[in-house]
SESEMI-880588 format. One record per residue: residue in three letters; chain; x, y, z of N, C-alpha, C in turn. Coordinates in pm, 1 decimal. Layout:
<pakols>
ALA / A / X / Y / Z / X / Y / Z / X / Y / Z
...
</pakols>
This chain:
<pakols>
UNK / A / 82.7 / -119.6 / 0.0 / 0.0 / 0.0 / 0.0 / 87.3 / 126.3 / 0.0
UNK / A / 184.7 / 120.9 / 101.6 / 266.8 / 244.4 / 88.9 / 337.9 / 258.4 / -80.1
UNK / A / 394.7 / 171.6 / -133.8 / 443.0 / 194.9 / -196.6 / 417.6 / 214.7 / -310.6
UNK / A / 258.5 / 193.1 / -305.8 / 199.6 / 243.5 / -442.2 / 159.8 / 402.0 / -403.1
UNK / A / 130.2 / 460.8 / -291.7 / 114.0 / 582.8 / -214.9 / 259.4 / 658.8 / -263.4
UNK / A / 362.4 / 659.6 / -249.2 / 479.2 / 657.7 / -288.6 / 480.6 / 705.6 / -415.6
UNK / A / 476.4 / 600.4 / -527.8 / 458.8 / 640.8 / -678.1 / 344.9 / 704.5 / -735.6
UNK / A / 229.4 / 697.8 / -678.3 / 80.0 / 790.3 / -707.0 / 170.2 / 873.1 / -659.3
UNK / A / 196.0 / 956.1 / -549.0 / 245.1 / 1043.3 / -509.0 / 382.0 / 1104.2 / -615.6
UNK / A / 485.1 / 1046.5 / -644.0 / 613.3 / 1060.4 / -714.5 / 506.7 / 1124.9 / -843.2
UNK / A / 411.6 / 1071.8 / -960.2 / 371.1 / 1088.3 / -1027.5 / 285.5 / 1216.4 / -1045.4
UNK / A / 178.4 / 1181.5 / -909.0 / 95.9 / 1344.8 / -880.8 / 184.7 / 1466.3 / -906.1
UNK / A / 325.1 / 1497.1 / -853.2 / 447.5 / 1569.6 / -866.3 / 473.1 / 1606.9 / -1017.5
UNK / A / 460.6 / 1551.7 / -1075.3 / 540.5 / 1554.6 / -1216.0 / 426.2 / 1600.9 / -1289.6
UNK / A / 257.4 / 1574.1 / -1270.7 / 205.3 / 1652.2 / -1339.8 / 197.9 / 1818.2 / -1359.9
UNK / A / 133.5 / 1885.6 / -1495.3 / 113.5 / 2007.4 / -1522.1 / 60.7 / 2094.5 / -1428.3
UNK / A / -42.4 / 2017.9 / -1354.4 / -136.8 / 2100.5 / -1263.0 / -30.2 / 2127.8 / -1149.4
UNK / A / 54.1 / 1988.6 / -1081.9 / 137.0 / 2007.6 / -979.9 / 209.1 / 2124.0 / -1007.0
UNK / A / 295.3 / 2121.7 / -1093.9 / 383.1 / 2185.7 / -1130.0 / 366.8 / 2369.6 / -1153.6
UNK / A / 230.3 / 2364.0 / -1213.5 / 131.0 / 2499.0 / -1179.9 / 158.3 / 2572.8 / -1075.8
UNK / A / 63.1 / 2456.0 / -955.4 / 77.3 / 2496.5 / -839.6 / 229.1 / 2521.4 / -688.3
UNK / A / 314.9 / 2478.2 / -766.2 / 441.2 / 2501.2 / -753.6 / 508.7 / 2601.8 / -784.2
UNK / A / 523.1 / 2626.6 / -954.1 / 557.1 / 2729.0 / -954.0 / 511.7 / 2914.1 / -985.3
UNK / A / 409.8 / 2882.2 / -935.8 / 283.9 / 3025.6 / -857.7 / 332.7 / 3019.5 / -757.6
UNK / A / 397.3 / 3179.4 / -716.2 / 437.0 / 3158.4 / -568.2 / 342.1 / 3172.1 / -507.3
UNK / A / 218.0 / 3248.4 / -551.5 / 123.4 / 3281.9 / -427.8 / 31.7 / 3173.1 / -396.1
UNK / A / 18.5 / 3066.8 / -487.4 / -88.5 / 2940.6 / -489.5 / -110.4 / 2891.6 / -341.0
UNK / A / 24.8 / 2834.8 / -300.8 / 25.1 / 2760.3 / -156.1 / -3.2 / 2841.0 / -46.2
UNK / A / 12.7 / 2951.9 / -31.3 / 28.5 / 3055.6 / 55.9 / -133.0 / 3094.8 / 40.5
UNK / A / -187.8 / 3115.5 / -59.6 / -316.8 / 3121.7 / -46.9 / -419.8 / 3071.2 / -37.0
UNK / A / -373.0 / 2943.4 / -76.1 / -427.8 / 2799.0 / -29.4 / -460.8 / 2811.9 / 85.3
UNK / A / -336.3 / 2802.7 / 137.9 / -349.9 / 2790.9 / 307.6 / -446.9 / 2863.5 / 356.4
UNK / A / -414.1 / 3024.6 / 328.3 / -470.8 / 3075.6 / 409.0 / -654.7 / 3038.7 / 402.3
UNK / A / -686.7 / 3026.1 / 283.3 / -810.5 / 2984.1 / 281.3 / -855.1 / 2832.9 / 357.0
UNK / A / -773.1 / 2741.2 / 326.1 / -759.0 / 2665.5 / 437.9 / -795.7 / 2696.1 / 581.0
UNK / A / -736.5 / 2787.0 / 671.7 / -687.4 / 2801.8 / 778.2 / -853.3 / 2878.3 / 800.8
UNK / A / -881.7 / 2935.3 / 709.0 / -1024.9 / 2986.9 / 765.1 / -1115.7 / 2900.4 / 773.1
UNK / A / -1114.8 / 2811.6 / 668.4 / -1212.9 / 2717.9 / 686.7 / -1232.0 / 2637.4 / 749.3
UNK / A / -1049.5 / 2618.0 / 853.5 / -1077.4 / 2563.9 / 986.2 / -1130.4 / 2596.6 / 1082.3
UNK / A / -1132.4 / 2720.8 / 1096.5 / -1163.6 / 2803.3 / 1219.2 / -1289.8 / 2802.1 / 1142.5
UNK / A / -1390.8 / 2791.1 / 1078.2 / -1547.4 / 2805.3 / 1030.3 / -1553.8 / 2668.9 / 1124.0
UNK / A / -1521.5 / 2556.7 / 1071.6 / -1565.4 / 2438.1 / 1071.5 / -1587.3 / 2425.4 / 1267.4
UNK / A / -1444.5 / 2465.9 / 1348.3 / -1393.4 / 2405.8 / 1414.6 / -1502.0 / 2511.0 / 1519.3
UNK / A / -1515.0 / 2652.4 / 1507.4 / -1612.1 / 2729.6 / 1547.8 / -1739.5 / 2631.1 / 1573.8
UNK / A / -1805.0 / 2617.8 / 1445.3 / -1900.8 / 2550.4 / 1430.6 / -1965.3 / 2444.2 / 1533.9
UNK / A / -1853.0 / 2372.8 / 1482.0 / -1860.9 / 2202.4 / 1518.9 / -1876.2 / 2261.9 / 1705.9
UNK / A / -1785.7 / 2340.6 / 1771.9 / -1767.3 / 2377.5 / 1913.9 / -1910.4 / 2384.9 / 1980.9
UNK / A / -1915.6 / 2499.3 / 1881.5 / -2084.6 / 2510.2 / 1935.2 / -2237.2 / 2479.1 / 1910.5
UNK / A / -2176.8 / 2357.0 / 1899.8 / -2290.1 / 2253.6 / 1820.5 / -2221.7 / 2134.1 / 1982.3
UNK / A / -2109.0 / 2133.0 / 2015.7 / -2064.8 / 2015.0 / 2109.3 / -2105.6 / 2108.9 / 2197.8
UNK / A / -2063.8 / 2193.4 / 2267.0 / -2092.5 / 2269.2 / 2370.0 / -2267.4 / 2302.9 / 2412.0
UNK / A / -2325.4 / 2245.9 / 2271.8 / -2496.7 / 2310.1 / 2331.2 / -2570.4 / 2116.5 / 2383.9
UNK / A / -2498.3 / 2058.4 / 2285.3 / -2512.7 / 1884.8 / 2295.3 / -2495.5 / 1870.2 / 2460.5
UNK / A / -2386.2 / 1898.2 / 2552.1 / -2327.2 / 1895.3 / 2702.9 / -2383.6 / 2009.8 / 2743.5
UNK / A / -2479.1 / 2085.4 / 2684.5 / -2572.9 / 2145.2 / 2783.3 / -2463.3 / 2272.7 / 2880.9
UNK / A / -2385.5 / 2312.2 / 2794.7 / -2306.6 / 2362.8 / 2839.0 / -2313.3 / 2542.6 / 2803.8
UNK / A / -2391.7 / 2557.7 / 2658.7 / -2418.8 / 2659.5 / 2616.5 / -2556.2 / 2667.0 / 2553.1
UNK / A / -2654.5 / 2789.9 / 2529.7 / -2754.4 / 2777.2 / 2475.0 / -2876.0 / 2709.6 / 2519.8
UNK / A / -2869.0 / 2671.7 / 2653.2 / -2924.4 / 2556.1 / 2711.1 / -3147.7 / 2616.1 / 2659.3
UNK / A / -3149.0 / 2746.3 / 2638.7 / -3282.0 / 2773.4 / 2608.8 / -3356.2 / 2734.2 / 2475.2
UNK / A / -3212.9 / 2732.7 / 2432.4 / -3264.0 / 2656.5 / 2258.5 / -3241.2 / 2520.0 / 2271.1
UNK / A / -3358.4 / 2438.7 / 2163.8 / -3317.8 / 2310.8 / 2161.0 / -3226.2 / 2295.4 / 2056.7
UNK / A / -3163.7 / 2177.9 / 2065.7 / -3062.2 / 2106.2 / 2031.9 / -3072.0 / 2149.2 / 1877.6
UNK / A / -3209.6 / 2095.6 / 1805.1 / -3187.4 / 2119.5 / 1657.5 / -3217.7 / 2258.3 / 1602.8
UNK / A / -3231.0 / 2340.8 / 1677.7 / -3251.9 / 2497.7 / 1656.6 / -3051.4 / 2560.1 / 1610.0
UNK / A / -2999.8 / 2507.8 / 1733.4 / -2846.6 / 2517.1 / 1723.6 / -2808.4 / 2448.7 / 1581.1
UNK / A / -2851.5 / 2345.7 / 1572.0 / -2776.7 / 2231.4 / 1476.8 / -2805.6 / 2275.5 / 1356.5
UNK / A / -2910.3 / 2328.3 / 1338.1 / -2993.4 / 2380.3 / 1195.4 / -2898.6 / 2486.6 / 1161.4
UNK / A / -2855.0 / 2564.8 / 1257.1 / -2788.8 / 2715.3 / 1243.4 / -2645.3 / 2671.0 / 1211.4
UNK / A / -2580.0 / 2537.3 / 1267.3 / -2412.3 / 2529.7 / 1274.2 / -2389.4 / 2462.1 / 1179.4
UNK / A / -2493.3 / 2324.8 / 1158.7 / -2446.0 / 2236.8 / 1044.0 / -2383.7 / 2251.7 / 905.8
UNK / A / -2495.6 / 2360.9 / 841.8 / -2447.2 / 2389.1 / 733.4 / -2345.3 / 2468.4 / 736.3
UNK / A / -2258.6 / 2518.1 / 854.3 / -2173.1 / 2548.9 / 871.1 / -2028.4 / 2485.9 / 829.0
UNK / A / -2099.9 / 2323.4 / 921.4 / -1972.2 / 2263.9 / 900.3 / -1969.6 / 2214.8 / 780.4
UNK / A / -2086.9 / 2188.0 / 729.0 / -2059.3 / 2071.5 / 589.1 / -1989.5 / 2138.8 / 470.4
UNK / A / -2030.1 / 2308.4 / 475.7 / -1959.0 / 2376.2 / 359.5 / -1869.5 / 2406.9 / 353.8
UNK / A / -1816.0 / 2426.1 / 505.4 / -1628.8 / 2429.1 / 538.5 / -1591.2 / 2286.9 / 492.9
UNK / A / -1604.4 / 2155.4 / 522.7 / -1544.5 / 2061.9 / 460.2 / -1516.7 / 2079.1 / 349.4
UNK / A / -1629.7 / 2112.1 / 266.4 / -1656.8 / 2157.7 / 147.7 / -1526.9 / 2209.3 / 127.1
UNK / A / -1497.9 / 2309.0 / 152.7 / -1358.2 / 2422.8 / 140.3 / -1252.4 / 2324.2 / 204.0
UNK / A / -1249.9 / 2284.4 / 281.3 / -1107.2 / 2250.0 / 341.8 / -1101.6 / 2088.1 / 220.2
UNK / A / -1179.4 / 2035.3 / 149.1 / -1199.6 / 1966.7 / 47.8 / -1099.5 / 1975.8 / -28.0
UNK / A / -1174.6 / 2070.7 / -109.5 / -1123.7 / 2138.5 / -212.2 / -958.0 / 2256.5 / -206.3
UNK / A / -922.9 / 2324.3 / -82.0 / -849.4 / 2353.9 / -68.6 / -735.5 / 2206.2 / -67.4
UNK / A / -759.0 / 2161.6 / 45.4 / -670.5 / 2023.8 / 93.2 / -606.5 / 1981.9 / -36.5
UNK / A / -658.9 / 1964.6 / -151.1 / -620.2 / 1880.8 / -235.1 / -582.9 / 1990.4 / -350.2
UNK / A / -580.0 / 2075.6 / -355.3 / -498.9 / 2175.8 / -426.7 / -399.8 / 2168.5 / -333.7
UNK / A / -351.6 / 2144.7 / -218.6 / -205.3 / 2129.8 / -160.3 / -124.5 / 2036.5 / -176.1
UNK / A / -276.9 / 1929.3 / -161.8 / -170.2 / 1798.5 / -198.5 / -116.6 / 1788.8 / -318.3
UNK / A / -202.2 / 1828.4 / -417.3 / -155.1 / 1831.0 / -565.1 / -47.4 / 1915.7 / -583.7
UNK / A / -10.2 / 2018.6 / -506.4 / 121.7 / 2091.5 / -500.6 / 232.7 / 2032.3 / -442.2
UNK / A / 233.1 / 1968.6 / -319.6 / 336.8 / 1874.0 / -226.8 / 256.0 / 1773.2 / -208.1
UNK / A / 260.4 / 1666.5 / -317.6 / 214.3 / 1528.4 / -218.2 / 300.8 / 1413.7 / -195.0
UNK / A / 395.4 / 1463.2 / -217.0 / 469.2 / 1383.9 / -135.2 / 493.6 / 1441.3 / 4.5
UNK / A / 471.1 / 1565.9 / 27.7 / 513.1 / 1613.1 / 211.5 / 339.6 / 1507.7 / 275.7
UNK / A / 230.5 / 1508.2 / 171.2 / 125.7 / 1451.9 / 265.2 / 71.3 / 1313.2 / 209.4
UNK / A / 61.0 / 1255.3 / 128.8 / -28.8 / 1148.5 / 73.7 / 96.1 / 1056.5 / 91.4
UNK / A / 186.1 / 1079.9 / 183.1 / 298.2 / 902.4 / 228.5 / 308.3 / 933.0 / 376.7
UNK / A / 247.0 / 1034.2 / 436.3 / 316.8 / 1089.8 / 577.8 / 200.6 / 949.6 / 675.3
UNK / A / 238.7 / 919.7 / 760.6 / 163.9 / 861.7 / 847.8 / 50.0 / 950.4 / 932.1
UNK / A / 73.1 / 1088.3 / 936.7 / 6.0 / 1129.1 / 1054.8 / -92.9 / 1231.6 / 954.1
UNK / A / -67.0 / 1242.7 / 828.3 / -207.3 / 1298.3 / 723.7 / -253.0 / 1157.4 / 730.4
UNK / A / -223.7 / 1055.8 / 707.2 / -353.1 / 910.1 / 743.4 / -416.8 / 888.1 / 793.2
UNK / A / -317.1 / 929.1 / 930.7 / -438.5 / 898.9 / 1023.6 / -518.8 / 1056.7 / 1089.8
UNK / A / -506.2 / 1165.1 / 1052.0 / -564.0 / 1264.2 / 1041.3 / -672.9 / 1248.3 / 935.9
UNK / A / -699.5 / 1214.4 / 809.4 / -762.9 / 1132.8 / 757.5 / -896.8 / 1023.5 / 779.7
UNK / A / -833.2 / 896.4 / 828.6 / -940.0 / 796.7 / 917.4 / -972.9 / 916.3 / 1032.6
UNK / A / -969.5 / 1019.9 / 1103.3 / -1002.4 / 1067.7 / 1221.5 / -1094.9 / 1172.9 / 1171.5
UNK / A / -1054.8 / 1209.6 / 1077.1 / -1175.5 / 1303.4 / 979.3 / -1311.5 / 1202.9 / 934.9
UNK / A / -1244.9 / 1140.9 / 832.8 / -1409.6 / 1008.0 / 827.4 / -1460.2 / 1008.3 / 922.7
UNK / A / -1403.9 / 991.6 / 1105.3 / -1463.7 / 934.8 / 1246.6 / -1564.5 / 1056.9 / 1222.0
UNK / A / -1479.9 / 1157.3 / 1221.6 / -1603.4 / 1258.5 / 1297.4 / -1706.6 / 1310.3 / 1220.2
UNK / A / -1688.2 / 1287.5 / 1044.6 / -1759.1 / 1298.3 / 955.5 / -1896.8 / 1197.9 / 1021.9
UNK / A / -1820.7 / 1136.0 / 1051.8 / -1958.3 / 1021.5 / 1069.9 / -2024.6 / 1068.7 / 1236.8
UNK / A / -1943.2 / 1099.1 / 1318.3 / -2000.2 / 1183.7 / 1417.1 / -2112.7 / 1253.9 / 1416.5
UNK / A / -2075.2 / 1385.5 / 1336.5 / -2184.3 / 1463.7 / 1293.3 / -2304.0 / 1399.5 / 1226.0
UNK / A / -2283.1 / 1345.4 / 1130.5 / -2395.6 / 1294.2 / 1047.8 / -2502.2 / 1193.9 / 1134.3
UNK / A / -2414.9 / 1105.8 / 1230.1 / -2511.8 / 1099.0 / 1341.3 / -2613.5 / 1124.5 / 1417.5
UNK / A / -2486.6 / 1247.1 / 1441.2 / -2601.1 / 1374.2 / 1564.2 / -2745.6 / 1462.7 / 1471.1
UNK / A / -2688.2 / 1427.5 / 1317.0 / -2767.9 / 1534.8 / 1249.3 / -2899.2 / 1427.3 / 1184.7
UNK / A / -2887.7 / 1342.8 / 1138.8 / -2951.1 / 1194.9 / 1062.4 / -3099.5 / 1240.9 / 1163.6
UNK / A / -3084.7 / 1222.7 / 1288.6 / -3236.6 / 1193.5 / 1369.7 / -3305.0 / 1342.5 / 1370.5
UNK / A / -3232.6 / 1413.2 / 1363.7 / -3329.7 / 1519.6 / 1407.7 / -3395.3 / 1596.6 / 1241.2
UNK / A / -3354.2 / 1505.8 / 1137.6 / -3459.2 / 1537.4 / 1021.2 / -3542.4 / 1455.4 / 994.7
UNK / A / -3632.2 / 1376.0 / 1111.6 / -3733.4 / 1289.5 / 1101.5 / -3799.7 / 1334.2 / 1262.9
UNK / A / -3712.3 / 1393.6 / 1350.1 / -3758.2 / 1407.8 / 1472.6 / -3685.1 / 1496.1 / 1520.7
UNK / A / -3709.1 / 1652.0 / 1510.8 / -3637.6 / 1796.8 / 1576.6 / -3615.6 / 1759.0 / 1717.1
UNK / A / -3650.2 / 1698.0 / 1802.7 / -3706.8 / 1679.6 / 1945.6 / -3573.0 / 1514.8 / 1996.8
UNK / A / -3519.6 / 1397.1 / 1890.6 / -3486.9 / 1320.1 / 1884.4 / -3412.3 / 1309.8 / 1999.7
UNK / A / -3249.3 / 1440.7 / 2001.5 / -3189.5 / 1404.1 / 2100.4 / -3228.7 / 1438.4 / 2241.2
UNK / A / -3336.0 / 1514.3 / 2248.3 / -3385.7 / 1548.0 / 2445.3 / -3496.5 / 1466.5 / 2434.2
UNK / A / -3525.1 / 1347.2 / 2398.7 / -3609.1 / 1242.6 / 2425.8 / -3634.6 / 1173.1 / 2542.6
UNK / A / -3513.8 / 1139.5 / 2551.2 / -3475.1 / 1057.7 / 2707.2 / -3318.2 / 1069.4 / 2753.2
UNK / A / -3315.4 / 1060.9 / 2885.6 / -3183.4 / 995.3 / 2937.9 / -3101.4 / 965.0 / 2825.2
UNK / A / -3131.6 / 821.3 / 2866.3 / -3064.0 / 752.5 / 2687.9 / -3005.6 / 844.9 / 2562.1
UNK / A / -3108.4 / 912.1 / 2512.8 / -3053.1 / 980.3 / 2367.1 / -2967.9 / 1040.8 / 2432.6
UNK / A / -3012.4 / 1147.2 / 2521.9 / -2926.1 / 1250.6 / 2561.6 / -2782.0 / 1219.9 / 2574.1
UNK / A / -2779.9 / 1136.8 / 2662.0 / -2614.5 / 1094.0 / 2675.8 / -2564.8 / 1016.9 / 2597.4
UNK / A / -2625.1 / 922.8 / 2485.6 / -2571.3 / 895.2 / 2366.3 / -2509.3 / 1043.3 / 2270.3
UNK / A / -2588.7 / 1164.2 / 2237.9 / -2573.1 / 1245.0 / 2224.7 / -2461.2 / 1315.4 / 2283.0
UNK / A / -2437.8 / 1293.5 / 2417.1 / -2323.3 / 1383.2 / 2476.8 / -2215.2 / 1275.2 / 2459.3
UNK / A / -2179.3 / 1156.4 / 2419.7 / -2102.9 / 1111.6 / 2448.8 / -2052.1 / 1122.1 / 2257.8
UNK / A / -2114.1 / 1134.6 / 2215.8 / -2093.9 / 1106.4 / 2025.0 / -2047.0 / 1281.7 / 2023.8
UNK / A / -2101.9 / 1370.4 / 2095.2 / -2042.3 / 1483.2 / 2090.8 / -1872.2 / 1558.3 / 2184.7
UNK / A / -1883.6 / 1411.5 / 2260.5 / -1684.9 / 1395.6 / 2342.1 / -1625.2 / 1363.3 / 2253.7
UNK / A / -1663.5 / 1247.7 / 2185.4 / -1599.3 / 1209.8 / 2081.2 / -1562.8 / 1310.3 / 1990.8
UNK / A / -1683.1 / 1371.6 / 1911.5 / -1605.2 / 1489.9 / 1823.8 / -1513.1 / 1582.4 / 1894.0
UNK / A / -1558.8 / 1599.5 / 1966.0 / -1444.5 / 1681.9 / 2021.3 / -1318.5 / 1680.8 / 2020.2
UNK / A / -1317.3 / 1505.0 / 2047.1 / -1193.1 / 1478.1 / 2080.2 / -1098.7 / 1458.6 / 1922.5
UNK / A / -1220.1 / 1416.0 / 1827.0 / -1135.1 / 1394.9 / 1701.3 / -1105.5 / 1533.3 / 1613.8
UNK / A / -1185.3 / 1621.1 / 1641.0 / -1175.5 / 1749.4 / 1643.8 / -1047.9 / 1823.6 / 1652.4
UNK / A / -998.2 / 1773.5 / 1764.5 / -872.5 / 1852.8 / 1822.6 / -772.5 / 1749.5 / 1818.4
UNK / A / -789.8 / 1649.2 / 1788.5 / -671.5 / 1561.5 / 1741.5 / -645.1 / 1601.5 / 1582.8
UNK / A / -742.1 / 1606.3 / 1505.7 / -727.4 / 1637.6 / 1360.8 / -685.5 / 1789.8 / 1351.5
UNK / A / -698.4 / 1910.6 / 1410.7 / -625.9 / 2021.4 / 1403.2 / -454.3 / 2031.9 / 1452.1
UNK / A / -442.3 / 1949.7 / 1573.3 / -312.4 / 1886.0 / 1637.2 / -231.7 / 1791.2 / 1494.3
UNK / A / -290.4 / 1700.7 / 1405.5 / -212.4 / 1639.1 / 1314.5 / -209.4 / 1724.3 / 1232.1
UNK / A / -279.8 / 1803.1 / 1196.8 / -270.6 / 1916.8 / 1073.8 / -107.6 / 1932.5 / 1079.2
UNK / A / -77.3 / 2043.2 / 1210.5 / 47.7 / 2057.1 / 1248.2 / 142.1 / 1972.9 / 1250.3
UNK / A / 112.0 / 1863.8 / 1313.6 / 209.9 / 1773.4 / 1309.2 / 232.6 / 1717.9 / 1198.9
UNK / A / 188.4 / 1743.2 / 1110.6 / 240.6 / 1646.7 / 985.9 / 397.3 / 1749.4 / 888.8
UNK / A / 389.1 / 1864.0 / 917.4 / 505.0 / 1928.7 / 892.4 / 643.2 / 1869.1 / 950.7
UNK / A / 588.8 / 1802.7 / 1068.5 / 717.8 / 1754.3 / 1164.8 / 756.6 / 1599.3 / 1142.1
UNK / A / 657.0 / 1519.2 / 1066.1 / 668.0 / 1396.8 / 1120.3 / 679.8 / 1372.8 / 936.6
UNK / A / 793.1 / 1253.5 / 930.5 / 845.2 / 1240.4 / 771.9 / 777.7 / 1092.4 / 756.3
</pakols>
């Protein structure tokens, strides 16, 4: 597996588009920065969508009043950090599509992709779904630790993948 990661990668490099985006100095630099906002959209978002789940903020609104307002928040920042992400990689993919810790930054993105879609799936058949019972609720708070936690592990590998070869 790596080593076809390796040559997809060696190859991605050598194309026109790579090479584009290489030699534009401002491409990567603006990449990023659009990047970097669309983290802070997403990561905003996603916060206060976990923070109203633990009853921690907003506690007068229900759950899908918040969720209605943040979601499409997050899904269109993916959206961007999508589409940005891979205009980078297509510029350096060899610094990310062989690194171990864009992988598993990666599988930890799917996790929480699927997190959200969770928390969001019930309450478009039932606004009311997660303050049902006990039960939901803390299924709910516990699927919303989780994001959290993959949340801030996936902004933590962002960084770390500059460091780790």
């Amino acid at each position: 597996m790596q080593d076809s990661l390796n040559k997809f990668a060696e190859w991605l490099a050598t194309t026109p588009v790579s090479a584009l985006i290489q030699d534009t100095s401002w491409v990567i630099p603006g990449v990023q920065s659009v990047h970097l906002i669309a983290i802070a959209a997403v990561m905003s978002s996603a916060l206060m969508v976990i923070l109203r789940v633990l009853g921690l903020v907003m506690r007068d609104e229900p759950v899908a009043a918040v969720t209605g307002r943040f979601f499409p928040w997050i899904w269109y920042s993916l959206i961007v950090l999508l589409v940005s992400g891979a205009i980078l990689i297509t510029g350096e993919p060899g610094r990310s599509l062989t690194n171990s810790v864009f992988q598993l930054k990666m599988l930890m993105l799917l996790g929480v992709i699927a997190c959200t879609f969770t928390l969001q799936q019930p309450l478009k058949h039932n606004v009311g779904f997660w303050e049902t019972s006990v039960a939901t609720r803390t299924s709910a708070r516990l699927i919303a630790v989780l994001s959290l936690g993959l949340w801030s592990c996936i902004v933590f590998a962002g960084r770390w993948i500059a460091y780790a070869g």
